[in-house]
C-alpha positions in Angstrom: 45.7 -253.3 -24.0 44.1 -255.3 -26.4 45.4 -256.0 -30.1 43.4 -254.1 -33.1 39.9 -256.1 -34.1 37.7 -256.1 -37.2 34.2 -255.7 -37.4 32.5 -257.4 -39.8 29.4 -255.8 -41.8 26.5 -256.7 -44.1 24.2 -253.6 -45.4 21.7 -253.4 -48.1 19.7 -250.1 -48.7 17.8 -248.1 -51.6 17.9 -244.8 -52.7 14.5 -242.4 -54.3 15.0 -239.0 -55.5 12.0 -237.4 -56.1 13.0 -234.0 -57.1 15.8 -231.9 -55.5 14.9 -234.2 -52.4 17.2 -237.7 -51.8 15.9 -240.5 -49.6 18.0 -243.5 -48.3 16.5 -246.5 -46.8 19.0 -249.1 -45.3 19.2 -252.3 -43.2 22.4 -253.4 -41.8 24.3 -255.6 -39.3 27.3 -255.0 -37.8 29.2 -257.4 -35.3 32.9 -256.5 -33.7 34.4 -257.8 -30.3 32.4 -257.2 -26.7 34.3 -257.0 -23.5 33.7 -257.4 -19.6 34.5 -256.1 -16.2 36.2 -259.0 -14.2 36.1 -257.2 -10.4 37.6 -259.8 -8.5 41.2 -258.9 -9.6 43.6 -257.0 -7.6 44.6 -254.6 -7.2 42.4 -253.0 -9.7 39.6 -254.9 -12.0 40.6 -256.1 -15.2 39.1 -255.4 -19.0 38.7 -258.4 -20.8 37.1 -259.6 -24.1 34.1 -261.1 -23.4 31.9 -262.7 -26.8 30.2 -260.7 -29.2 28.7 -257.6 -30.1 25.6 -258.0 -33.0 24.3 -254.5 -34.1 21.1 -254.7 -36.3 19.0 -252.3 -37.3 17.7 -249.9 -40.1 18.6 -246.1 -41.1 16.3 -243.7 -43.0 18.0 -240.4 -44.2 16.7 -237.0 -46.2 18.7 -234.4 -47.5 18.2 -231.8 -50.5 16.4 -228.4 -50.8 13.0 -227.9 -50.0 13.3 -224.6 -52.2 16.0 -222.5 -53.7 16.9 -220.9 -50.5 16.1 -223.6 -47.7 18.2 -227.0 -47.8 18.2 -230.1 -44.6 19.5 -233.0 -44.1 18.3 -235.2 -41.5 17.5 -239.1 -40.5 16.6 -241.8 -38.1 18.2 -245.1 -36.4 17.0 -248.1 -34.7 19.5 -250.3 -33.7 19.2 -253.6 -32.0 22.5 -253.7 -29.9 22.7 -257.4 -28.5 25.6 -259.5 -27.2 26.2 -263.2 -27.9 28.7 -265.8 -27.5 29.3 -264.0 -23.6 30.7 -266.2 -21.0 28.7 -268.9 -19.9 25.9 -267.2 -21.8 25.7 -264.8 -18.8 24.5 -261.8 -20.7 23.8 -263.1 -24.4 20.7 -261.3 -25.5 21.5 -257.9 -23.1 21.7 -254.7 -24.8 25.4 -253.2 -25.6 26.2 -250.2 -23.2 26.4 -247.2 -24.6 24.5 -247.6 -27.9 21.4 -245.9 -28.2 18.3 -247.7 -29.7 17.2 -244.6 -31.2 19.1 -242.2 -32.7 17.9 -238.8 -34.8 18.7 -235.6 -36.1 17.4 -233.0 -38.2 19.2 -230.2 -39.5 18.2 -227.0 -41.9 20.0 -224.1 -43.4 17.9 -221.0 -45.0 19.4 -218.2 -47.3 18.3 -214.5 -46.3 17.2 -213.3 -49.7 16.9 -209.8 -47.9 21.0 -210.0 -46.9 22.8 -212.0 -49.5 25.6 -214.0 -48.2 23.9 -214.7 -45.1 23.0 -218.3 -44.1 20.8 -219.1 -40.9 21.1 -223.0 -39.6 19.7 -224.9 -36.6 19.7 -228.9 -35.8 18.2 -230.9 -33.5 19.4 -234.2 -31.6 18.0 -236.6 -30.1 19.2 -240.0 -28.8 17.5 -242.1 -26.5 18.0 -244.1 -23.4 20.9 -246.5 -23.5 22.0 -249.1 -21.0 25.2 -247.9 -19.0 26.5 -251.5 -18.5 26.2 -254.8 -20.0 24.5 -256.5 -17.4 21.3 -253.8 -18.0 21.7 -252.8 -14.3 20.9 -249.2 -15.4 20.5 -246.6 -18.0 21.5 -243.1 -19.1 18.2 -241.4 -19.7 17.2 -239.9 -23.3 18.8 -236.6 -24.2 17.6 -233.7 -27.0 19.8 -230.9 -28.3 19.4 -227.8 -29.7 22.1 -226.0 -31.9 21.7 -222.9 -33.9 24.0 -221.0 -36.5 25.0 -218.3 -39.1 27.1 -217.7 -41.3 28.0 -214.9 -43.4 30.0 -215.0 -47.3 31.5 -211.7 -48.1 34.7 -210.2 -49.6 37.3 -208.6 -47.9 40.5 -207.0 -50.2 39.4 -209.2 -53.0 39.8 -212.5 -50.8 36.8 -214.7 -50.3 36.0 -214.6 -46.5 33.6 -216.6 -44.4 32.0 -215.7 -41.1 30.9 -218.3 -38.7 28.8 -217.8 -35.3 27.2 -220.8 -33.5 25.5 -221.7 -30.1 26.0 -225.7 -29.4 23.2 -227.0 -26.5 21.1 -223.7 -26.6 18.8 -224.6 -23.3 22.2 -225.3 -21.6 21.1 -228.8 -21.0 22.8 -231.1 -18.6 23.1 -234.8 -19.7 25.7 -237.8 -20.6 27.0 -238.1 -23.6 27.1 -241.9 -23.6 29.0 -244.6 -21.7 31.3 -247.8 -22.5 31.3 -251.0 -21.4 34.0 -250.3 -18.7 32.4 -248.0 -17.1 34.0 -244.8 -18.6 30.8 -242.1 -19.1 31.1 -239.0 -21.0 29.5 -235.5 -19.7 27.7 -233.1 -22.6 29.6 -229.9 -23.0 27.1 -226.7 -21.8 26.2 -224.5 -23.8 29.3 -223.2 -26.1 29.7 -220.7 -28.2 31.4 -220.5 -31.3 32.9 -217.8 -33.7 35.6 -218.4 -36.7 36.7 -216.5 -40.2 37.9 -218.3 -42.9 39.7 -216.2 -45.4 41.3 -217.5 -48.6 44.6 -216.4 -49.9 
């Protein structure tokens, strides 16, 4: 159990609206506390802290409408996840498991003008490989998601009531989530379905 750590952060970034369309551009580096696997205790191995963590890299977002009815929101990441100040220099300049060089998503929601209150949405994900230990033994392959959506605005006895339906994973894809440095990995959840009513009183 290790005592609570800060990260320290530097970002810089710009933002261009050109219409109902907002684009950020940033650059950023963040650095918090790496750790290591020490196998040669007993009876079990041991977690320890083990030099640095250094994430730099740059983030491009969009969001806005595209028209009255149509609205995404959306962006890309490349991170440069290196570790420094490790033991002995044993694995300064190895990638960080479990952080993705690549991360993006894209996301969308459209208006029926033919059934007013309706809202269709879809996103996709996308994250590539990532190293699944800190001496860059091996990787978790790339993984892409689709999710779709709807949801439906309406009254019901004079009380405002939302309708929600969604399909998380649509192709039913198996992959892992992502990992940690100790080892832990986490499994993608298949494809789920969702449905929920909000109702205000």
């Amino acid at each position: 159990m290790f005592p609570p750590y800060k990260t320290k952060q530097f970002e810089i970034g710009a933002k261009l609206k050109t219409g109902a369309i907002v684009n950020t551009l940033s650059v950023f580096q963040i650095k918090k506390p790496s750790t290591t696997i020490d196998y040669t205790t007993s009876p079990l191995p041991t977690l320890l802290l083990n030099g640095e963590q250094r994430n730099r890299g740059i983030e491009w977002t969009i969001f806005g409408e595209v028209s009255p009815s149509v609205r995404l929101l959306g962006g890309v990441t490349y991170t440069q996840p290196k570790l420094t100040r490790t033991q002995d220099g044993a694995q300064d300049g190895n990638h960080a498991a479990g952080a993705a060089p690549w991360t993006a998503n894209l996301g969308t929601e459209w208006d029926l003008s033919e059934i007013p209150g309706l809202t269709l949405s879809g996103r996709v994900l996308y994250t590539s490989s990532q190293y699944a230990n800190n001496a860059n033994t091996f990787k978790l392959p790339s993984w892409t998601r689709l999710d779709i959506g709807a949801r439906y605005a309406t009254s019901i006895a004079g009380k405002a009531t939302i309708f929600r339906a969604g399909i998380n994973n649509v192709f039913d894809k198996n992959y892992w989530l992502s990992t940690r440095s100790y080892g832990a990995f986490s499994l993608a959840a298949p494809r789920t379905f969702q449905l929920s009513a909000t109702v205000d009183f």
